[in-house]
mmCIF file of the N, C-alpha and C atoms, coordinates in Angstrom:
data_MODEL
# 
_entry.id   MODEL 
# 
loop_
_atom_site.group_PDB 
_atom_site.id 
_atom_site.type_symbol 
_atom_site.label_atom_id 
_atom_site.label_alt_id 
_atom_site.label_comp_id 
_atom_site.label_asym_id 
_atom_site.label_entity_id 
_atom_site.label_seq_id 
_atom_site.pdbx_PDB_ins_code 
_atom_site.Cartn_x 
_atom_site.Cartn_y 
_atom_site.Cartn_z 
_atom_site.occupancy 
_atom_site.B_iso_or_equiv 
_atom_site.pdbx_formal_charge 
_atom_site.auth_seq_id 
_atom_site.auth_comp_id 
_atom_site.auth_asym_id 
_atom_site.auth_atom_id 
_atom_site.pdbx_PDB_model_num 
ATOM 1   N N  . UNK A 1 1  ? 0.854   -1.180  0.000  1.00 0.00 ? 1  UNK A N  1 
ATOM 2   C CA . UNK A 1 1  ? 0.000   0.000   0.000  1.00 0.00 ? 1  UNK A CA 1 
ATOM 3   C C  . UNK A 1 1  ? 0.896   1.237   0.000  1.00 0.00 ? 1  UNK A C  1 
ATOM 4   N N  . UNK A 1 2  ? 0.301   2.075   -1.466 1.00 0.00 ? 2  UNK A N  1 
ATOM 5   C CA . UNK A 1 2  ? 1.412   3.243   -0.840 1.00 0.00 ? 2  UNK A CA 1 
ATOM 6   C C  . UNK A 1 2  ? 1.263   4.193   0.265  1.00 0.00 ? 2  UNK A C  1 
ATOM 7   N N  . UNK A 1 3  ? 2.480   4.636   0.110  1.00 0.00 ? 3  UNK A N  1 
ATOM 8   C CA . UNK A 1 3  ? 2.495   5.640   1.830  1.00 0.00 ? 3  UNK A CA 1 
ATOM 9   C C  . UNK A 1 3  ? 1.567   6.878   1.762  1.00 0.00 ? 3  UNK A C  1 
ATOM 10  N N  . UNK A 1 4  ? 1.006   7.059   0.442  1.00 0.00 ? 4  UNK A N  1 
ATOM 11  C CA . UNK A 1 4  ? -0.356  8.647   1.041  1.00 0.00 ? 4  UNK A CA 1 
ATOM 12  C C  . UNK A 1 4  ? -1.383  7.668   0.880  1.00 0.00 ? 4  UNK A C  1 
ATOM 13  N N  . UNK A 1 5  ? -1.669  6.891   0.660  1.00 0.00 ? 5  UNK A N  1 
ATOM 14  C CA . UNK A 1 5  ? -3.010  6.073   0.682  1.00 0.00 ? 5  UNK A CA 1 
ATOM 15  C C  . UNK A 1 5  ? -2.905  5.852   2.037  1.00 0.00 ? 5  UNK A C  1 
ATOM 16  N N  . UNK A 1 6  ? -1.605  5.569   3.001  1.00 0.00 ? 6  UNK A N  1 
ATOM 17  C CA . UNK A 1 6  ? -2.296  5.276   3.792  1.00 0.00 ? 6  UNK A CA 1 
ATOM 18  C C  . UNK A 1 6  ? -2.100  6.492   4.628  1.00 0.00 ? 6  UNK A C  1 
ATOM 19  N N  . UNK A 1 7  ? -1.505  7.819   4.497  1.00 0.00 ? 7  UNK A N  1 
ATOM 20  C CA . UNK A 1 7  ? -2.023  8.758   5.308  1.00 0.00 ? 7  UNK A CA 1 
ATOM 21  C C  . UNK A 1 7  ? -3.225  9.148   4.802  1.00 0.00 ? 7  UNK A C  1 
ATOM 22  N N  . UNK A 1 8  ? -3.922  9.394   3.713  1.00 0.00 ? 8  UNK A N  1 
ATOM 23  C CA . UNK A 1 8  ? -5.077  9.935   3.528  1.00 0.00 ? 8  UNK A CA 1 
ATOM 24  C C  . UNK A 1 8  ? -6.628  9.015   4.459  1.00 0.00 ? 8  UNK A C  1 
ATOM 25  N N  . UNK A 1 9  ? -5.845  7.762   4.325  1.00 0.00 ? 9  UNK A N  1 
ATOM 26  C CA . UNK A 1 9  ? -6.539  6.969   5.012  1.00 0.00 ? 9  UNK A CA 1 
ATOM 27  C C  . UNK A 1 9  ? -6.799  7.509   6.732  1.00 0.00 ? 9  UNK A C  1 
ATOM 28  N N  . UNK A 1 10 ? -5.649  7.459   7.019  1.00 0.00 ? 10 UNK A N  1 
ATOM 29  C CA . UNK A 1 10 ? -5.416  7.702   8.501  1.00 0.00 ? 10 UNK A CA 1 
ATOM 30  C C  . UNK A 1 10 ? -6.384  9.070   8.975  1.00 0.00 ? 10 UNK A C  1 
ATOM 31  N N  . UNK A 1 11 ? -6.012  9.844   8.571  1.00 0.00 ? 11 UNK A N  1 
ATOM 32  C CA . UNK A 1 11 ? -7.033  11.206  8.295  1.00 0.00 ? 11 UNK A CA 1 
ATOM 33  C C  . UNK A 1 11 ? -8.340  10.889  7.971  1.00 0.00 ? 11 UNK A C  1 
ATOM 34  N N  . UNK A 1 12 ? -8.533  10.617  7.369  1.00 0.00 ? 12 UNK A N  1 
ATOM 35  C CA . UNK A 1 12 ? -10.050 10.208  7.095  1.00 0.00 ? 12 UNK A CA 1 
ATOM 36  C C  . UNK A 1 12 ? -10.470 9.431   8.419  1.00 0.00 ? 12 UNK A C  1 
ATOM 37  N N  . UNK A 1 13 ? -10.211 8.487   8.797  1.00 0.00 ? 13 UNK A N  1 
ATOM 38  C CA . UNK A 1 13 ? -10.358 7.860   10.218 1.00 0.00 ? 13 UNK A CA 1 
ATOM 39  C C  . UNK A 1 13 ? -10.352 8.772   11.431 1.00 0.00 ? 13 UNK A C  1 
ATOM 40  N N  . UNK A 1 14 ? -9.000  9.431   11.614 1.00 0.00 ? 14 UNK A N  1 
ATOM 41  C CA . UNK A 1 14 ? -9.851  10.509  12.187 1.00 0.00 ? 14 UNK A CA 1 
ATOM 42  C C  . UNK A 1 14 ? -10.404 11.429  12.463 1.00 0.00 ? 14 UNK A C  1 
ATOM 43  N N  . UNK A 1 15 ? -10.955 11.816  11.409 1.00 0.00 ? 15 UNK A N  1 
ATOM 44  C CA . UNK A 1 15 ? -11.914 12.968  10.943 1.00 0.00 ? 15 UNK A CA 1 
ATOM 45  C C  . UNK A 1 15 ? -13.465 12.561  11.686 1.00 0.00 ? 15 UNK A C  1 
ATOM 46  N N  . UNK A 1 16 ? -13.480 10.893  11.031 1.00 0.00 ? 16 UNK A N  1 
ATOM 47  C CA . UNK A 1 16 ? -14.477 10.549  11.384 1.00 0.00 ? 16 UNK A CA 1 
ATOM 48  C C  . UNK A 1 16 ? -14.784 10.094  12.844 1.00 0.00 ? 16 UNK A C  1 
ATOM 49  N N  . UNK A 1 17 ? -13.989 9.813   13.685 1.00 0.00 ? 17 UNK A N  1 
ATOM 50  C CA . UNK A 1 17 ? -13.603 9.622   14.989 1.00 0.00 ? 17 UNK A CA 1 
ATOM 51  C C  . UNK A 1 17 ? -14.227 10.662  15.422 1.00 0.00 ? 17 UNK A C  1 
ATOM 52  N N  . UNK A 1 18 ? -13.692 11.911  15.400 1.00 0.00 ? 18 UNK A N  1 
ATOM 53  C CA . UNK A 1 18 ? -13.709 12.762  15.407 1.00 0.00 ? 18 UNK A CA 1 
ATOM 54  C C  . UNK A 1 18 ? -14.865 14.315  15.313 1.00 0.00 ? 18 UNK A C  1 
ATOM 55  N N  . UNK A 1 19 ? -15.995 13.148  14.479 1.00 0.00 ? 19 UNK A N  1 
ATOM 56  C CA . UNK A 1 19 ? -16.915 14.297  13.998 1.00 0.00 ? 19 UNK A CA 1 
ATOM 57  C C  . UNK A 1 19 ? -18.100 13.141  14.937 1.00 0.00 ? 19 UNK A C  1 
ATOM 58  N N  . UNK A 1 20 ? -17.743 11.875  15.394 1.00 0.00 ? 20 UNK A N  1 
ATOM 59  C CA . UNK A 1 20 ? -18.692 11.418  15.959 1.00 0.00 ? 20 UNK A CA 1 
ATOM 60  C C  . UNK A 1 20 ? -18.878 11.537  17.419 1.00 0.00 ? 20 UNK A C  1 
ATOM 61  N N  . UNK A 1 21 ? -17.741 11.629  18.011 1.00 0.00 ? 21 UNK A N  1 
ATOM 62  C CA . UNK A 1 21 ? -17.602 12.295  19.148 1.00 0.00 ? 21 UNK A CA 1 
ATOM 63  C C  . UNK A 1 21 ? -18.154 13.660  19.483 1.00 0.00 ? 21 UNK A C  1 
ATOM 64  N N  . UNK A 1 22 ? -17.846 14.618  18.379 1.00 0.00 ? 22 UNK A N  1 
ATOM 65  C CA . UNK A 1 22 ? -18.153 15.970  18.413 1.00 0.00 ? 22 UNK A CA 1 
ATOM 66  C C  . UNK A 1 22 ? -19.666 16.309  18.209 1.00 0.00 ? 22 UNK A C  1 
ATOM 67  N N  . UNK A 1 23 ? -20.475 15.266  17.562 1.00 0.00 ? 23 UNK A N  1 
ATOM 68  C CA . UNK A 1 23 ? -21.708 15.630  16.852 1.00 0.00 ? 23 UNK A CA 1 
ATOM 69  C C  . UNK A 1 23 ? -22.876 14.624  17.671 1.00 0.00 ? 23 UNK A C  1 
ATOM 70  N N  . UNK A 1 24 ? -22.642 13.412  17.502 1.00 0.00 ? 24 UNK A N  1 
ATOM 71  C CA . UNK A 1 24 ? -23.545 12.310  17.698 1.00 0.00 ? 24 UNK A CA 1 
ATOM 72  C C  . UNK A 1 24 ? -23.610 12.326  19.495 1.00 0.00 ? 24 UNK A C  1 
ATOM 73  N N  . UNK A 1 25 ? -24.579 12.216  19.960 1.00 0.00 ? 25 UNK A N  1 
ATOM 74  C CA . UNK A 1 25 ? -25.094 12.135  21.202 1.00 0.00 ? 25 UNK A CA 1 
ATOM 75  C C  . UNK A 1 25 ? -25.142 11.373  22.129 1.00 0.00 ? 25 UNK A C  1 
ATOM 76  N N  . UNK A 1 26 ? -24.117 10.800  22.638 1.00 0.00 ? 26 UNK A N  1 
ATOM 77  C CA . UNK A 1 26 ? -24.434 9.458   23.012 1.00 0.00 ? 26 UNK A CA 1 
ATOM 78  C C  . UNK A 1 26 ? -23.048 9.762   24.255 1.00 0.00 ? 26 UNK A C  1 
ATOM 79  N N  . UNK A 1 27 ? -23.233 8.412   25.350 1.00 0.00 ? 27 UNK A N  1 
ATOM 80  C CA . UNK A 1 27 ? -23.070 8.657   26.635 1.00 0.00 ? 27 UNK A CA 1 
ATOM 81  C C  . UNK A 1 27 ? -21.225 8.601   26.476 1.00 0.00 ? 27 UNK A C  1 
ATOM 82  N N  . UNK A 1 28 ? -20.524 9.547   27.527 1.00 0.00 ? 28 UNK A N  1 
ATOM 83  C CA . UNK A 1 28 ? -19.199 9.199   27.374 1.00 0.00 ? 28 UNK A CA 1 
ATOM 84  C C  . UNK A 1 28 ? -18.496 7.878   27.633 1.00 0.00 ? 28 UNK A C  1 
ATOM 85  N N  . UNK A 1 29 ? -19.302 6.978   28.378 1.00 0.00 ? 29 UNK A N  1 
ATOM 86  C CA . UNK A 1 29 ? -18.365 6.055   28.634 1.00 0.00 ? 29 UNK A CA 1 
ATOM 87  C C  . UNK A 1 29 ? -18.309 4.966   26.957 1.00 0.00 ? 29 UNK A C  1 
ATOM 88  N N  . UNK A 1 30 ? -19.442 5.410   26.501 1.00 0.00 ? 30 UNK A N  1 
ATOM 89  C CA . UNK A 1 30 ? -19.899 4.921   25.071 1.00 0.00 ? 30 UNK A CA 1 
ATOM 90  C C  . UNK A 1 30 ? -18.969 5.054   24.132 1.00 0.00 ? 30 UNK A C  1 
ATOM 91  N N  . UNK A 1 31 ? -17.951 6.691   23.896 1.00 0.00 ? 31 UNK A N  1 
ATOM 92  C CA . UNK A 1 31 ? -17.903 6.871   23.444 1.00 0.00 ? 31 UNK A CA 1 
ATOM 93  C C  . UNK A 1 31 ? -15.619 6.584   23.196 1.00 0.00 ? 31 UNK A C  1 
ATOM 94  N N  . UNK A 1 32 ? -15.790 6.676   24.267 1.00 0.00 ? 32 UNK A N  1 
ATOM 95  C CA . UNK A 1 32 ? -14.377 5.912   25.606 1.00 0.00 ? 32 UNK A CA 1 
ATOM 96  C C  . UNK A 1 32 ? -14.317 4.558   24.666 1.00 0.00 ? 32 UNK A C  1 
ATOM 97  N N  . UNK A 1 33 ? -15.401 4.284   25.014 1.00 0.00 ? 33 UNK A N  1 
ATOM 98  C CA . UNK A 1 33 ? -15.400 2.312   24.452 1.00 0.00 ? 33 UNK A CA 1 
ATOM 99  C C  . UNK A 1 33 ? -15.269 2.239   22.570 1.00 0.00 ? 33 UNK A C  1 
ATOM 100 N N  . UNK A 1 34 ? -15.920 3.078   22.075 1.00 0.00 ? 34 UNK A N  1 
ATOM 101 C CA . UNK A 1 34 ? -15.543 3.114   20.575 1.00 0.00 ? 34 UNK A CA 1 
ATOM 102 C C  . UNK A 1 34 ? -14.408 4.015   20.366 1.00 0.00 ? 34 UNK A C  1 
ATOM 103 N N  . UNK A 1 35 ? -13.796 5.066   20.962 1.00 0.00 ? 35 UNK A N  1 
ATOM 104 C CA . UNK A 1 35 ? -12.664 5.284   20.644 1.00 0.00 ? 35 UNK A CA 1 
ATOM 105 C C  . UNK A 1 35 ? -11.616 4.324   20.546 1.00 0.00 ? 35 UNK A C  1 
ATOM 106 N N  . UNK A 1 36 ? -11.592 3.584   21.513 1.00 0.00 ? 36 UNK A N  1 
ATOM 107 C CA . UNK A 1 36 ? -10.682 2.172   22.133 1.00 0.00 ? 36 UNK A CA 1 
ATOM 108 C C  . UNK A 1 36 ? -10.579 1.346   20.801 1.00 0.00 ? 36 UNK A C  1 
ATOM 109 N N  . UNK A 1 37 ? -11.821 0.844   20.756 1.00 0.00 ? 37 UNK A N  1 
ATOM 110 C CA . UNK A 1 37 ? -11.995 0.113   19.495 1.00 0.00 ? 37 UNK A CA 1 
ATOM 111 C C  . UNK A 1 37 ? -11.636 0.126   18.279 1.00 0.00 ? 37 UNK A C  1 
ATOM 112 N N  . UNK A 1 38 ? -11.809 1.629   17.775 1.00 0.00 ? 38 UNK A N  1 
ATOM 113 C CA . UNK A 1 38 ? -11.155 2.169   16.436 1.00 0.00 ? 38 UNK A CA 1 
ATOM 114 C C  . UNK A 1 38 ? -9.906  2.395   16.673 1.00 0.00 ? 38 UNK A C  1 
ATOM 115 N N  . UNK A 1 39 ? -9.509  2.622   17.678 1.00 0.00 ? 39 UNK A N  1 
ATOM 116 C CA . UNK A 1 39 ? -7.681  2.981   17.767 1.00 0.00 ? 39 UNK A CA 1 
ATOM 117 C C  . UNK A 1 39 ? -6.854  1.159   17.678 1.00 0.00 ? 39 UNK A C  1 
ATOM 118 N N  . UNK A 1 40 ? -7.790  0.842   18.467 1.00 0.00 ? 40 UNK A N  1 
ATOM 119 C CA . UNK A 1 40 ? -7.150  -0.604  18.420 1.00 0.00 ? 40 UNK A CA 1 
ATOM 120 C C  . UNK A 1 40 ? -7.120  -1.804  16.620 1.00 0.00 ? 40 UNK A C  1 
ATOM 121 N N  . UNK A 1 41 ? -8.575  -1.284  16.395 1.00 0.00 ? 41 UNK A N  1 
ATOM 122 C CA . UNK A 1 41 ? -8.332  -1.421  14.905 1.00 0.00 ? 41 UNK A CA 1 
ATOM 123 C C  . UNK A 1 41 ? -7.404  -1.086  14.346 1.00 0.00 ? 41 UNK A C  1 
ATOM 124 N N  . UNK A 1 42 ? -7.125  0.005   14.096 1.00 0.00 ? 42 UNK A N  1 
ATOM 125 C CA . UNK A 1 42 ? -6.539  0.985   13.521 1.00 0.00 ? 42 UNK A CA 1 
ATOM 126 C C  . UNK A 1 42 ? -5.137  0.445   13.450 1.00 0.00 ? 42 UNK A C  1 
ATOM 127 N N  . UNK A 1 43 ? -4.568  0.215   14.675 1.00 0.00 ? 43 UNK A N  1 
ATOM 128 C CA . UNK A 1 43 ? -3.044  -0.284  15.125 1.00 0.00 ? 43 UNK A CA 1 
ATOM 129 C C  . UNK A 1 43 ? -2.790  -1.916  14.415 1.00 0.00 ? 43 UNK A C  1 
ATOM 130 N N  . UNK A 1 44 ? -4.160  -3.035  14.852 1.00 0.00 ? 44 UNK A N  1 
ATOM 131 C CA . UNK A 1 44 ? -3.775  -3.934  14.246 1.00 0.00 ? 44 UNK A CA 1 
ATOM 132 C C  . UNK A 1 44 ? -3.983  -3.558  12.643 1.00 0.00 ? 44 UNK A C  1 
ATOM 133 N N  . UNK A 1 45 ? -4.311  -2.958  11.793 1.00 0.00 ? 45 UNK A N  1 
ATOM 134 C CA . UNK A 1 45 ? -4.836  -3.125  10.633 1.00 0.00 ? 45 UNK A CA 1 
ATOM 135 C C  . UNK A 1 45 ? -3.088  -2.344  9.908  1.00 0.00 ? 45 UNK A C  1 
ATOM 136 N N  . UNK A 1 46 ? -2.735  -1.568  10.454 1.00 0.00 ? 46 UNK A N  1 
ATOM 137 C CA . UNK A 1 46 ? -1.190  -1.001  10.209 1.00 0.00 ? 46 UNK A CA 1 
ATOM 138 C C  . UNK A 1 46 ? -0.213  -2.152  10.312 1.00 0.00 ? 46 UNK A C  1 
ATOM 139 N N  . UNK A 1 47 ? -0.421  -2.740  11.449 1.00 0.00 ? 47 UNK A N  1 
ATOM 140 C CA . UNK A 1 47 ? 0.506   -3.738  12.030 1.00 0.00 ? 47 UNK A CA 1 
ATOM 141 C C  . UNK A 1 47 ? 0.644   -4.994  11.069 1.00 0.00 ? 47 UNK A C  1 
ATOM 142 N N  . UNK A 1 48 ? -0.758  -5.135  10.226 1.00 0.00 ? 48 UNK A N  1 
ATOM 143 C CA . UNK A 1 48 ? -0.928  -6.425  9.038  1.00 0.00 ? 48 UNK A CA 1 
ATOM 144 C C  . UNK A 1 48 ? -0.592  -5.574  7.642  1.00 0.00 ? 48 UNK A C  1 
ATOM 145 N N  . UNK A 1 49 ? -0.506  -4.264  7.558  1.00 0.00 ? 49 UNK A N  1 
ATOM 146 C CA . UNK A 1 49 ? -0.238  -3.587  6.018  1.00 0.00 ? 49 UNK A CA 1 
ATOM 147 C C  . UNK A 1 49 ? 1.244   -3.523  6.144  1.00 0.00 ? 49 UNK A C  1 
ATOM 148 N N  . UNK A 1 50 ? 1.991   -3.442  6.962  1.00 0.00 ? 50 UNK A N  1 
ATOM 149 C CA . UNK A 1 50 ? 3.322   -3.534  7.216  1.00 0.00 ? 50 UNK A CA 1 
ATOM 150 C C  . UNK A 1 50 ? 4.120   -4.957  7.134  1.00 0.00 ? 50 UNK A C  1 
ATOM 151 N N  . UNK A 1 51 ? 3.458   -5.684  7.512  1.00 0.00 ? 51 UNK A N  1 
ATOM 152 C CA . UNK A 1 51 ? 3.202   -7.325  7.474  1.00 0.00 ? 51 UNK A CA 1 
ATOM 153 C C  . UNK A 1 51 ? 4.263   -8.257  8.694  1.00 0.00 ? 51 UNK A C  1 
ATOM 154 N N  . UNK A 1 52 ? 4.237   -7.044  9.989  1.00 0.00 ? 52 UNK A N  1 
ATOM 155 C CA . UNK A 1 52 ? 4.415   -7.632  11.060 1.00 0.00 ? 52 UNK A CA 1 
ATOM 156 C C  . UNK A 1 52 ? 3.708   -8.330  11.924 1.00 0.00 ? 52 UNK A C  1 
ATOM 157 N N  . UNK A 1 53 ? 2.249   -8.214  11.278 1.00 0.00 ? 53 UNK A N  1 
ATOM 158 C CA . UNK A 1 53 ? 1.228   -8.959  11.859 1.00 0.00 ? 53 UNK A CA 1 
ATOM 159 C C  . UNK A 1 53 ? 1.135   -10.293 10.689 1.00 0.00 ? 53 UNK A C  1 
ATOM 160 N N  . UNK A 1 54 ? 0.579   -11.244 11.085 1.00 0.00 ? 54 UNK A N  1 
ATOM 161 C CA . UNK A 1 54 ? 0.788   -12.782 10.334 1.00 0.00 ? 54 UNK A CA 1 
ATOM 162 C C  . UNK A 1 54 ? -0.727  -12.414 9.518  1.00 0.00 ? 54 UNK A C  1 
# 
């Protein structure tokens, strides 16, 4: 994958992180728990495009 695909990518992720937190209504610990989630995505899904993940 090239290297601005995957910053444009990265940006886009958190833009959207970002605009859901800021906009959408919903309880903080809710929002704690999907941050977690997408960051943790985020790390393994780098970790397999790099191909240190199996």
């Amino acid at each position: 994958m090239p290297f601005i695909n995957l910053i444009i990518l990265l940006i886009v992720v958190g833009v959207i992180l970002y605009l859901i937190n800021n906009y959408l209504p919903m309880d903080g610990k809710i929002k704690s728990i999907l941050n977690i989630v997408v960051v943790i995505a985020v790390i393994l899904w780098l970790l397999r495009s790099f191909g240190m993940l199996g």
